[in-house]
N, CA, C and O atoms as a GROMACS GRO file, in nm:
protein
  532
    1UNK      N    1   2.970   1.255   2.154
    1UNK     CA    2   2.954   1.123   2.212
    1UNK      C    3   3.052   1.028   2.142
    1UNK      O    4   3.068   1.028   2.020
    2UNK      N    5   3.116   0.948   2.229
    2UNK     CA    6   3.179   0.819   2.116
    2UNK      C    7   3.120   0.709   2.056
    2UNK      O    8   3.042   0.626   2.100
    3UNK      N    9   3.172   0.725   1.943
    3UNK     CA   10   3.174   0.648   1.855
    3UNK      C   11   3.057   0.516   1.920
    3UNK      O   12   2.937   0.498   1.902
    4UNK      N   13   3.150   0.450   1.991
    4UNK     CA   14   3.094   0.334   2.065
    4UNK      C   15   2.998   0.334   2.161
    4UNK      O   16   2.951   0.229   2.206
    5UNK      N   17   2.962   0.450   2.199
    5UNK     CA   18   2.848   0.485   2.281
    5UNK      C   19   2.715   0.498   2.154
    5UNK      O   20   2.599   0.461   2.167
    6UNK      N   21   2.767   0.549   2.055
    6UNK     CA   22   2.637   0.578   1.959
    6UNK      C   23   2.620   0.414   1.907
    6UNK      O   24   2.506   0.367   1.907
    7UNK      N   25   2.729   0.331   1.864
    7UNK     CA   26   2.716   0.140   1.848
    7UNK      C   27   2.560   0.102   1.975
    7UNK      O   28   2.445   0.059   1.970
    8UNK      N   29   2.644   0.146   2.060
    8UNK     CA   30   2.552   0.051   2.140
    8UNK      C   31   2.410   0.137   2.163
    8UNK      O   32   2.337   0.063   2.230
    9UNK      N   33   2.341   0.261   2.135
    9UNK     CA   34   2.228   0.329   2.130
    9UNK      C   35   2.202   0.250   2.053
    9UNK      O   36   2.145   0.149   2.094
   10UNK      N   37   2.239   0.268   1.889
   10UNK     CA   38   2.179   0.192   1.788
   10UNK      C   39   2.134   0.075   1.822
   10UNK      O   40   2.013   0.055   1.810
   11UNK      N   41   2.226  -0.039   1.875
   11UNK     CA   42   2.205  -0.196   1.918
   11UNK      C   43   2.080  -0.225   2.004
   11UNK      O   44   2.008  -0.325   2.003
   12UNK      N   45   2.070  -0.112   2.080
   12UNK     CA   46   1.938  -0.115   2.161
   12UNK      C   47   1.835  -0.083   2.096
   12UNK      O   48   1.734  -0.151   2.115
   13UNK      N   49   1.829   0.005   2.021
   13UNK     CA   50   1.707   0.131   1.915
   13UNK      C   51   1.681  -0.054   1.849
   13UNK      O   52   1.599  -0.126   1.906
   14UNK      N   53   1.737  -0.089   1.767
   14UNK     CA   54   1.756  -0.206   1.722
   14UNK      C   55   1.636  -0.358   1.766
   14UNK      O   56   1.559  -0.419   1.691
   15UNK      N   57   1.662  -0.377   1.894
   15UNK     CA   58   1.599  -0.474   2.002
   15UNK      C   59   1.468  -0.429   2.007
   15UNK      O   60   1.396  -0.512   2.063
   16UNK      N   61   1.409  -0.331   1.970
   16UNK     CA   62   1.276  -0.280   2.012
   16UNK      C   63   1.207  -0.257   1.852
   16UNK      O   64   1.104  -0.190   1.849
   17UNK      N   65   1.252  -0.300   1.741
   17UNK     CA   66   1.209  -0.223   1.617
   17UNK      C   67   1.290  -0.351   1.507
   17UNK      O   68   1.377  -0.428   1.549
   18UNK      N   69   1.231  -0.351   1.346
   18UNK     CA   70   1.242  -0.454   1.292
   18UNK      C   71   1.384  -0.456   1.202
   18UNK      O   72   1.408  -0.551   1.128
   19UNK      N   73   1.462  -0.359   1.215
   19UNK     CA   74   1.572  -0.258   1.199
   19UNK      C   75   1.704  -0.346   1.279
   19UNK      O   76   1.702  -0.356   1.402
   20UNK      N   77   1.819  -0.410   1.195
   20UNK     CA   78   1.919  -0.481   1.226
   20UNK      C   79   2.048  -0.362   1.178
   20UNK      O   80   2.057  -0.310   1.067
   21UNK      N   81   2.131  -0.342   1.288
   21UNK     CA   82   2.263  -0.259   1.224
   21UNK      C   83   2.330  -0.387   1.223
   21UNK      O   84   2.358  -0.474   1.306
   22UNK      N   85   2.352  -0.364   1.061
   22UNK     CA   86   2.434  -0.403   0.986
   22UNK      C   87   2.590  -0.372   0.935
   22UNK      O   88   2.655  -0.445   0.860
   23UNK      N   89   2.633  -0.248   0.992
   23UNK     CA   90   2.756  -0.217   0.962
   23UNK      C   91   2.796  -0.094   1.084
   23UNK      O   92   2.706  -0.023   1.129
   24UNK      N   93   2.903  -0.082   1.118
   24UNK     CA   94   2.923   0.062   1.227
   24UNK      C   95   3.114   0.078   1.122
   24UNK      O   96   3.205   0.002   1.088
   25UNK      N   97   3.092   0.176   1.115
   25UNK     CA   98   3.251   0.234   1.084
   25UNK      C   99   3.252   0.380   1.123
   25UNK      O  100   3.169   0.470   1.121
   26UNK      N  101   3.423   0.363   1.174
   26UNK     CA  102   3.410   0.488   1.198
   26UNK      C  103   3.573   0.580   1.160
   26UNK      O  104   3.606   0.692   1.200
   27UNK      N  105   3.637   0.502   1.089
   27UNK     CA  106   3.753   0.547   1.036
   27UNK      C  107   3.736   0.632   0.953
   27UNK      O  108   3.798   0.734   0.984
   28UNK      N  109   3.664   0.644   0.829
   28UNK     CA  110   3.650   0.740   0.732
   28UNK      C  111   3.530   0.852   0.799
   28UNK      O  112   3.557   0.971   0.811
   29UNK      N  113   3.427   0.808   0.831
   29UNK     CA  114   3.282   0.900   0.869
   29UNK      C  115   3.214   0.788   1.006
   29UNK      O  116   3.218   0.665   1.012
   30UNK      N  117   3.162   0.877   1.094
   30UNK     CA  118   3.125   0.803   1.167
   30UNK      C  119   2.989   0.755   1.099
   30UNK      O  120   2.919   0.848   1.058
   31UNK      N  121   2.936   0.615   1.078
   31UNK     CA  122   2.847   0.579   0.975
   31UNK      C  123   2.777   0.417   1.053
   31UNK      O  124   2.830   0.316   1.099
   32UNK      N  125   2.632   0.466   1.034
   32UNK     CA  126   2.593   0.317   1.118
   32UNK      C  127   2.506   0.296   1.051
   32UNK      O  128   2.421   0.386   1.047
   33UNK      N  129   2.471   0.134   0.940
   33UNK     CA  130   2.405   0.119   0.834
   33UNK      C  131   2.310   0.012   0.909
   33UNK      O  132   2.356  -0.083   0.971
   34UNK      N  133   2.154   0.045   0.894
   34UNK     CA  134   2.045  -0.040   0.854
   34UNK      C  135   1.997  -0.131   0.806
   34UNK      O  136   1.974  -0.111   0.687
   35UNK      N  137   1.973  -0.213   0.836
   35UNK     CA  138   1.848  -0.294   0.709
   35UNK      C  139   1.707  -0.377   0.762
   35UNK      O  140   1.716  -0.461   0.852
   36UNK      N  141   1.580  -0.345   0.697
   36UNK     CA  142   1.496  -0.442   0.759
   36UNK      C  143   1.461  -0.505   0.626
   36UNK      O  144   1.502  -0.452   0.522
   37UNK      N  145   1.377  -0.631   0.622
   37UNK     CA  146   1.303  -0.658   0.522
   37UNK      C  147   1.194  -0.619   0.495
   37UNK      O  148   1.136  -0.662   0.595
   38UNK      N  149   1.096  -0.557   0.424
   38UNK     CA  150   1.148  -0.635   0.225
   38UNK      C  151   1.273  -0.493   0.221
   38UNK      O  152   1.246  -0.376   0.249
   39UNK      N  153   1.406  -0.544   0.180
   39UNK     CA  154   1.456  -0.456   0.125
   39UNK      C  155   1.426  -0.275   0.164
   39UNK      O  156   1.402  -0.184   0.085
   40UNK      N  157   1.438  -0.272   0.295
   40UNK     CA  158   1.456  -0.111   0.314
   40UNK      C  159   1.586  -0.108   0.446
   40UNK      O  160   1.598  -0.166   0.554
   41UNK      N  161   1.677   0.004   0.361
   41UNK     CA  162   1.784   0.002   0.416
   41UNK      C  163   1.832   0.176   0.435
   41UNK      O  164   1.835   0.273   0.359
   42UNK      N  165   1.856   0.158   0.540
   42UNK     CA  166   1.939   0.352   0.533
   42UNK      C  167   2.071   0.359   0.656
   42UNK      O  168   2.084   0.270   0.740
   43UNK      N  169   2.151   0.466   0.650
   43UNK     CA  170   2.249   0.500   0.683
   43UNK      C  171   2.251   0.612   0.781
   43UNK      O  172   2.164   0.696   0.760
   44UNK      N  173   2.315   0.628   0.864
   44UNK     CA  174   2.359   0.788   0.950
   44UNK      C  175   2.476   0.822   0.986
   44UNK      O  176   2.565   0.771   1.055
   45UNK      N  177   2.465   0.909   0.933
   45UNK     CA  178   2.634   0.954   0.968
   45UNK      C  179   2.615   1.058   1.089
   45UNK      O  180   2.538   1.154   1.097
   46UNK      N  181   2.684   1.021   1.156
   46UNK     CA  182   2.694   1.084   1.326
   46UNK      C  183   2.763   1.196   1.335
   46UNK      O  184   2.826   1.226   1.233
   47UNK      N  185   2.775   1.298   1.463
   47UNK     CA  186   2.832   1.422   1.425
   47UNK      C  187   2.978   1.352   1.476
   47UNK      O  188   3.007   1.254   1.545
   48UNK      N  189   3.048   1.447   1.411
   48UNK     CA  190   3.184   1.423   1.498
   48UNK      C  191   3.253   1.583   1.510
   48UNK      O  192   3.321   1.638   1.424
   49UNK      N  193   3.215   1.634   1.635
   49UNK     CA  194   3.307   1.744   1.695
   49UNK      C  195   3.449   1.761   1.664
   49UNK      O  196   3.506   1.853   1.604
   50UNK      N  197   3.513   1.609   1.737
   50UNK     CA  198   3.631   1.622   1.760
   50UNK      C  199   3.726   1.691   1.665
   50UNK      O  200   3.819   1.768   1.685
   51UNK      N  201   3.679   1.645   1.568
   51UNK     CA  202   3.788   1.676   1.401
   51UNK      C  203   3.725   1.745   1.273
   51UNK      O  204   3.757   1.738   1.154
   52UNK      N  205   3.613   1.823   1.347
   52UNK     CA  206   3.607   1.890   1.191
   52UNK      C  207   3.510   1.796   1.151
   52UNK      O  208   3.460   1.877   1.073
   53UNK      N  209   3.443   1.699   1.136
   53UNK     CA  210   3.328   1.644   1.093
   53UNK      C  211   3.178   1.705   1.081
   53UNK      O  212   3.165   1.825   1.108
   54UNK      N  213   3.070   1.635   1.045
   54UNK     CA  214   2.945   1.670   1.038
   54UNK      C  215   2.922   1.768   1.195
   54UNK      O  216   3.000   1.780   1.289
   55UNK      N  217   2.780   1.828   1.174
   55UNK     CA  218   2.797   1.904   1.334
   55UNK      C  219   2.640   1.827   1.367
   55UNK      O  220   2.593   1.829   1.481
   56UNK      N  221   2.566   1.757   1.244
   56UNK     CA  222   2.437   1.780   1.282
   56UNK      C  223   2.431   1.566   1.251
   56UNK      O  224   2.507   1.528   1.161
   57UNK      N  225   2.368   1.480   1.305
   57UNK     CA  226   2.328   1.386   1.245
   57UNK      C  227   2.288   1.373   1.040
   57UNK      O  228   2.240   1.465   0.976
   58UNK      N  229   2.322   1.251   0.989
   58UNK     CA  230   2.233   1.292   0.855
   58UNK      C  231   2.198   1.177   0.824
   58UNK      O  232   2.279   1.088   0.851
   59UNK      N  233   2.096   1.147   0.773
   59UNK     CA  234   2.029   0.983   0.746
   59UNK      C  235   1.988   1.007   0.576
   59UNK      O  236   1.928   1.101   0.525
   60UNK      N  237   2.048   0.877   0.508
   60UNK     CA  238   2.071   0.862   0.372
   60UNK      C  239   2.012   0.742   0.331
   60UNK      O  240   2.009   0.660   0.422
   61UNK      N  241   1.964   0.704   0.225
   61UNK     CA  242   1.963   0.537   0.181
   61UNK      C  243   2.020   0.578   0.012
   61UNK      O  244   2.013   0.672  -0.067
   62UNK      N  245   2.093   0.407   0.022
   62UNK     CA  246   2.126   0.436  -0.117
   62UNK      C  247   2.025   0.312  -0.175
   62UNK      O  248   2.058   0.224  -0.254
   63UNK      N  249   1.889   0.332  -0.111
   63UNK     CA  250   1.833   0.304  -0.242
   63UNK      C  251   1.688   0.398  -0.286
   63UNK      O  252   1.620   0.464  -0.209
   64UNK      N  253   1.676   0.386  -0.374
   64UNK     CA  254   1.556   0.510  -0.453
   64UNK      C  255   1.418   0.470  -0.417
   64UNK      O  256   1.318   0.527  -0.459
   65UNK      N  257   1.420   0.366  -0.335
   65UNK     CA  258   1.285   0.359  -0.313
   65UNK      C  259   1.284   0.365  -0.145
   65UNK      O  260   1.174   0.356  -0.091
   66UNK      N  261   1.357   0.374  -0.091
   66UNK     CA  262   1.381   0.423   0.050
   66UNK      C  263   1.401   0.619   0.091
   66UNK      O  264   1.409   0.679   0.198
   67UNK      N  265   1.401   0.665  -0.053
   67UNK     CA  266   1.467   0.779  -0.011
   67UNK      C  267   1.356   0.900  -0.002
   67UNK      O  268   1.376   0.991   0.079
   68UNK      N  269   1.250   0.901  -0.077
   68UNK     CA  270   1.149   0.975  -0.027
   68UNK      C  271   1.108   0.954   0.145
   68UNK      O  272   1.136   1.052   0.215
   69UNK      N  273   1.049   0.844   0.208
   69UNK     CA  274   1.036   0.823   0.340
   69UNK      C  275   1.104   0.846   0.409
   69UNK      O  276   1.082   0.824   0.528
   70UNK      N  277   1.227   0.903   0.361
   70UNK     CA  278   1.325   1.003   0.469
   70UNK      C  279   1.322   1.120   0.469
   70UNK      O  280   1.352   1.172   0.576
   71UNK      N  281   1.300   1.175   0.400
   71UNK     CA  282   1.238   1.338   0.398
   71UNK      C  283   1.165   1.381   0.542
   71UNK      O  284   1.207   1.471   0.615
   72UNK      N  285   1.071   1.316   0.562
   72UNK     CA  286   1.051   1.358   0.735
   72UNK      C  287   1.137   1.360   0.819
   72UNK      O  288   1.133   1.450   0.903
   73UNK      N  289   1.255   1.251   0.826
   73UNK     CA  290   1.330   1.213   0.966
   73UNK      C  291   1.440   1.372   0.900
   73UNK      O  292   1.497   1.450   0.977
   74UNK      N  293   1.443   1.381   0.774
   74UNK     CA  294   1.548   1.496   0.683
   74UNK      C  295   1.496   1.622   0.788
   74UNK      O  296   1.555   1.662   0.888
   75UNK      N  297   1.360   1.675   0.728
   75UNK     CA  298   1.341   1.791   0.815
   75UNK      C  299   1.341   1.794   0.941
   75UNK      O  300   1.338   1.896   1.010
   76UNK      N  301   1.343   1.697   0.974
   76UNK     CA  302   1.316   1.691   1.154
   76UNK      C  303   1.479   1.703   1.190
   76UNK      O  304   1.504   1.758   1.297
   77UNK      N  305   1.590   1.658   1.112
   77UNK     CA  306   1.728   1.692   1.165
   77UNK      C  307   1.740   1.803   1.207
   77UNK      O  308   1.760   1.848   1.320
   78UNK      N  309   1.713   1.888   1.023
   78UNK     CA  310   1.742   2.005   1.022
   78UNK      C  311   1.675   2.151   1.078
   78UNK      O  312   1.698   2.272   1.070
   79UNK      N  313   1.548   2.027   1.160
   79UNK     CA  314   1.504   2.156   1.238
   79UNK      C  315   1.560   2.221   1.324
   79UNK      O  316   1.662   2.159   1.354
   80UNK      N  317   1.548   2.350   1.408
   80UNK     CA  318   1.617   2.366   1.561
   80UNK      C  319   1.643   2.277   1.651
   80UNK      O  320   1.576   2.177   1.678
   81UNK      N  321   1.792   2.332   1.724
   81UNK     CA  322   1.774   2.242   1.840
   81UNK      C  323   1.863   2.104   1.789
   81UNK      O  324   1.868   2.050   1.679
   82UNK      N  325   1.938   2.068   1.933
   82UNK     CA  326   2.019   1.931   1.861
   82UNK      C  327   2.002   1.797   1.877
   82UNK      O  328   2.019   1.772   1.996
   83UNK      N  329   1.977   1.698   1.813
   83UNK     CA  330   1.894   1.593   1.832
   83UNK      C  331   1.983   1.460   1.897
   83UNK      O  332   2.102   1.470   1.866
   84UNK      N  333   1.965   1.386   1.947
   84UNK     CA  334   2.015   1.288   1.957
   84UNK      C  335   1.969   1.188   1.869
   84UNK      O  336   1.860   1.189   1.812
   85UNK      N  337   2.085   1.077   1.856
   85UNK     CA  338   2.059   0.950   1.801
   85UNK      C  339   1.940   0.925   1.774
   85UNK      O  340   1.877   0.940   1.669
   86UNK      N  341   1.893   0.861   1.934
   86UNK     CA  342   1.769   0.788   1.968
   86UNK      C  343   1.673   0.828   1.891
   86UNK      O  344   1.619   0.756   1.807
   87UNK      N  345   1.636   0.989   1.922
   87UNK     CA  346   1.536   1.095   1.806
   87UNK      C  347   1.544   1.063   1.692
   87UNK      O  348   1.443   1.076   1.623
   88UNK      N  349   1.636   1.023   1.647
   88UNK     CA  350   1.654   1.056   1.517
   88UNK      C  351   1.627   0.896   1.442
   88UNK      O  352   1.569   0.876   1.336
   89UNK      N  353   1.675   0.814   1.514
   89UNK     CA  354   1.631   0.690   1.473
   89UNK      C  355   1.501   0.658   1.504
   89UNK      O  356   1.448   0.589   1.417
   90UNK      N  357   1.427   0.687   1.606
   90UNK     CA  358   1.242   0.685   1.583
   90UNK      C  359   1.204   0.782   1.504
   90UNK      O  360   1.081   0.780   1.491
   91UNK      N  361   1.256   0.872   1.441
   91UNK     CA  362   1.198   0.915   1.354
   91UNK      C  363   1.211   0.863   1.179
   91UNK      O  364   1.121   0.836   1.099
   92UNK      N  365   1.341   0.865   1.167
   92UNK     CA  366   1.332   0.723   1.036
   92UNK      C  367   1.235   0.582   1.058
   92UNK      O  368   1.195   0.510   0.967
   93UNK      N  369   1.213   0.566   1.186
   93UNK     CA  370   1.153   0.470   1.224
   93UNK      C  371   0.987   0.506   1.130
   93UNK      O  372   0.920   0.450   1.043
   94UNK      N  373   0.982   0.612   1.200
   94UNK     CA  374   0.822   0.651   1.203
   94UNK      C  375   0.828   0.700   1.083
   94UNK      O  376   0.714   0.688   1.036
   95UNK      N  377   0.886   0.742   1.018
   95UNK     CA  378   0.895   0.719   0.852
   95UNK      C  379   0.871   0.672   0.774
   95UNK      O  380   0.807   0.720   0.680
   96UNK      N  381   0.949   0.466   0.791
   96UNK     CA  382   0.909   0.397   0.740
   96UNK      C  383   0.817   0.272   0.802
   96UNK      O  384   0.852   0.154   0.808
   97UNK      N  385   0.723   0.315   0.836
   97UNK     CA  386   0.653   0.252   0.892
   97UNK      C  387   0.541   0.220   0.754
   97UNK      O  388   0.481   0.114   0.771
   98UNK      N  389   0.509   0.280   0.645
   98UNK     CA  390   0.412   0.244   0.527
   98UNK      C  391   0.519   0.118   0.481
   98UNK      O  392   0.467   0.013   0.443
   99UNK      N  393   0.617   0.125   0.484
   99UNK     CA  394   0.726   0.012   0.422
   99UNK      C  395   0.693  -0.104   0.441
   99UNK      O  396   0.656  -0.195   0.368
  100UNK      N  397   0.717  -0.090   0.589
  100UNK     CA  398   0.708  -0.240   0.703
  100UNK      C  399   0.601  -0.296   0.708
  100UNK      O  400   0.585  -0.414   0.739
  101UNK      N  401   0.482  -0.190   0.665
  101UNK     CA  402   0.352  -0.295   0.664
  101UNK      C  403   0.306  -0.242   0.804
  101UNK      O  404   0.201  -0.300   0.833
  102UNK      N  405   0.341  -0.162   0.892
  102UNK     CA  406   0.266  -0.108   0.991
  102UNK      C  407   0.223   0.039   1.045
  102UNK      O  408   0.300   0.135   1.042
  103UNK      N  409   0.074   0.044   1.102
  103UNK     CA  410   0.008   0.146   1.086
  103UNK      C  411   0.047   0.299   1.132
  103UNK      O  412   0.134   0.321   1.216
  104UNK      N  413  -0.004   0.368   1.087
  104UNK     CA  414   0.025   0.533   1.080
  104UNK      C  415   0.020   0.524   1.291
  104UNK      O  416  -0.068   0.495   1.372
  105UNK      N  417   0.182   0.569   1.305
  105UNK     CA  418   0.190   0.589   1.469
  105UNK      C  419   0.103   0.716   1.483
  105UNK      O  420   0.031   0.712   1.582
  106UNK      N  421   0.091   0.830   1.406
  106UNK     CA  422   0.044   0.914   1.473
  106UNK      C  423  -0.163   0.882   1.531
  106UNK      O  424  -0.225   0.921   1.630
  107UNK      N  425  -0.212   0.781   1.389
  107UNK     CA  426  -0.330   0.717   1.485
  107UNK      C  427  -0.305   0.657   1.588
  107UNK      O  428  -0.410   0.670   1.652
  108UNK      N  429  -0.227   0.590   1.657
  108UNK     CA  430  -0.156   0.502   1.741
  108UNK      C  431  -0.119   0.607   1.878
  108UNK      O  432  -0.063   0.561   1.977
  109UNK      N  433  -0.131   0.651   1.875
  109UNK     CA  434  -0.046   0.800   1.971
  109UNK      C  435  -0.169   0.851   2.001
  109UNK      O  436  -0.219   0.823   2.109
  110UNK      N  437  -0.239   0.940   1.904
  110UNK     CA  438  -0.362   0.976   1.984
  110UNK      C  439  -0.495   0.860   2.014
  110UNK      O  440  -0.598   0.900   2.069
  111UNK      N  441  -0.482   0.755   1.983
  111UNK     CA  442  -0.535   0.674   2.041
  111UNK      C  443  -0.516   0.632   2.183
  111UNK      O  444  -0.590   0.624   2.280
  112UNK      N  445  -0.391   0.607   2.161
  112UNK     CA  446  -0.313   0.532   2.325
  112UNK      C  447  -0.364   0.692   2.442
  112UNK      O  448  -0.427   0.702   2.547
  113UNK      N  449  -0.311   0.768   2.371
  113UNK     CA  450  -0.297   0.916   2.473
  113UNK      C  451  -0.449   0.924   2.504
  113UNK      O  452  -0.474   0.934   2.624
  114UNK      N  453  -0.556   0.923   2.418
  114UNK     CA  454  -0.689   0.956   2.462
  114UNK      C  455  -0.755   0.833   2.555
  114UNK      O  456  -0.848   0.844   2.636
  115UNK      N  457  -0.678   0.714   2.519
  115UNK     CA  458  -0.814   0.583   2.598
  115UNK      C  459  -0.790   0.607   2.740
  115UNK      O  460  -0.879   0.553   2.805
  116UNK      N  461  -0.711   0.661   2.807
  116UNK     CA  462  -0.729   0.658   2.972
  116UNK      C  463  -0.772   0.857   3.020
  116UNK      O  464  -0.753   0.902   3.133
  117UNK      N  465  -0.821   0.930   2.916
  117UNK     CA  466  -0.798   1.038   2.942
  117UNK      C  467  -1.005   1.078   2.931
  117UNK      O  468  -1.065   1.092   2.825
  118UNK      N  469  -1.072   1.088   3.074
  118UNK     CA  470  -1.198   1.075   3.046
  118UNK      C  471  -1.211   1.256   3.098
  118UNK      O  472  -1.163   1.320   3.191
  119UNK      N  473  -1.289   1.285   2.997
  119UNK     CA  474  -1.354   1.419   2.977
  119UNK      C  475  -1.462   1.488   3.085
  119UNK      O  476  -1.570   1.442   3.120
  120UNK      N  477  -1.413   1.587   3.118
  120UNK     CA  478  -1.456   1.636   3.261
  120UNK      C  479  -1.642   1.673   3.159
  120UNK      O  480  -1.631   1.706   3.041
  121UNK      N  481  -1.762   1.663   3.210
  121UNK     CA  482  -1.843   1.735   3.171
  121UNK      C  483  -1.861   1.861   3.186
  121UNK      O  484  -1.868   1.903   3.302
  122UNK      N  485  -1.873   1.961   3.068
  122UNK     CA  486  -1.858   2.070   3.077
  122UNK      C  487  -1.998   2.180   3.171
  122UNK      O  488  -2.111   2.174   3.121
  123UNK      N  489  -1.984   2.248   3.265
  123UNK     CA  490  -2.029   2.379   3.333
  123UNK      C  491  -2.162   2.376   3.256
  123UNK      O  492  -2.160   2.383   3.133
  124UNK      N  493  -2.268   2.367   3.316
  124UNK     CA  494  -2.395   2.405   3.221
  124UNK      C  495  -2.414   2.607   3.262
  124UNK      O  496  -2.430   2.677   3.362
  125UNK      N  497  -2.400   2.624   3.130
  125UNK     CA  498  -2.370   2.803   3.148
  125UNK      C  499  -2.543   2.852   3.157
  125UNK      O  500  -2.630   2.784   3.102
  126UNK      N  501  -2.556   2.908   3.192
  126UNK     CA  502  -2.653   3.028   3.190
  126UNK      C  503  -2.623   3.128   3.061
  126UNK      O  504  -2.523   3.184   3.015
  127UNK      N  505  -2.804   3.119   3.018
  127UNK     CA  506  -2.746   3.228   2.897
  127UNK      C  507  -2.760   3.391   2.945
  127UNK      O  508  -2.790   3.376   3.064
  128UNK      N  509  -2.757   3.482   2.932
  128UNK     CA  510  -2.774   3.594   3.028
  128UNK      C  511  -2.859   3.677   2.934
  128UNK      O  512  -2.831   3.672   2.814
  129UNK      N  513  -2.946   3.743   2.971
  129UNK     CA  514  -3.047   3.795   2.968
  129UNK      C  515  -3.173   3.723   2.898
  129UNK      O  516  -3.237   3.786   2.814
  130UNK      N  517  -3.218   3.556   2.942
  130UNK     CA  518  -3.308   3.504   2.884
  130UNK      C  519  -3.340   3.450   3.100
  130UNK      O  520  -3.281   3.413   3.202
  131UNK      N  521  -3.440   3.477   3.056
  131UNK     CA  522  -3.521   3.419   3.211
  131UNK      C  523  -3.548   3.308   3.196
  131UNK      O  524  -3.553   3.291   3.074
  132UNK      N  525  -3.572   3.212   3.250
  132UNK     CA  526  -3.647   3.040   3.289
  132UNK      C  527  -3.740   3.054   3.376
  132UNK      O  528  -3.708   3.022   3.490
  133UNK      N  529  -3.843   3.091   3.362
  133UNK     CA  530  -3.964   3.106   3.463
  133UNK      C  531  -4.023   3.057   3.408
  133UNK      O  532  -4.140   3.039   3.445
   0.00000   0.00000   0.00000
């Protein structure tokens, strides 16, 4: 993807989340830098096919208290399968979400998914070989 196609994913990912890109370069590494407040900031370096670059996304912070809460969005790169941007930035997202001060998405998810989902009542079975007379 270019360069400038991944600018403007980010810019959007951006509009929906508390997460400002703060820097895009792409002369040395393709590289698109973060920041929200209090102080949590991280980086991704994008693949670049064309020339011999990265093959896989990679998300970094250079600071030490940002860098454990990336370890999830870490394994989730390097799992199977090739990720896009977008993926990859809700998942740093959903990372640092203890940071930002807001709640665990995965309660949030099976909440939302269960409130419109109403439970069929289950088959009243017969037990087999007990009579009801």
């Amino acid at each position: 993807m270019e360069f400038k196609q991944l600018v403007e994913v980010a810019e959007k990912w951006c509009s929906s989340v508390p997460f400002d890109l703060i820097f895009a370069e792409e002369d040395d590494e393709r590289r698109l830098d973060f920041y929200a407040e209090p102080a949590i900031s991280f980086y991704v370096l994008c693949p670049d096919n064309m020339t011999g670059g990265t093959e896989n996304f990679h998300v970094w912070s250079e600071s030490e208290d940002c860098l454990p809460f990336l370890q999830l969005a870490q394994d989730y790169i390097s799992s199977c399968g090739k990720k896009t941007l977008l993926e990859v930035l809700d998942k740093v997202f959903t990372s640092f979400r203890p940071l930002l001060g807001l709640p665990d998405i995965d309660d949030e998810t099976f909440e939302q998914y269960h409130a419109g989902v109403e439970e069929e009542p289950e088959p009243d079975h017969q037990q087999m070989g007990v009579s009801q007379q």
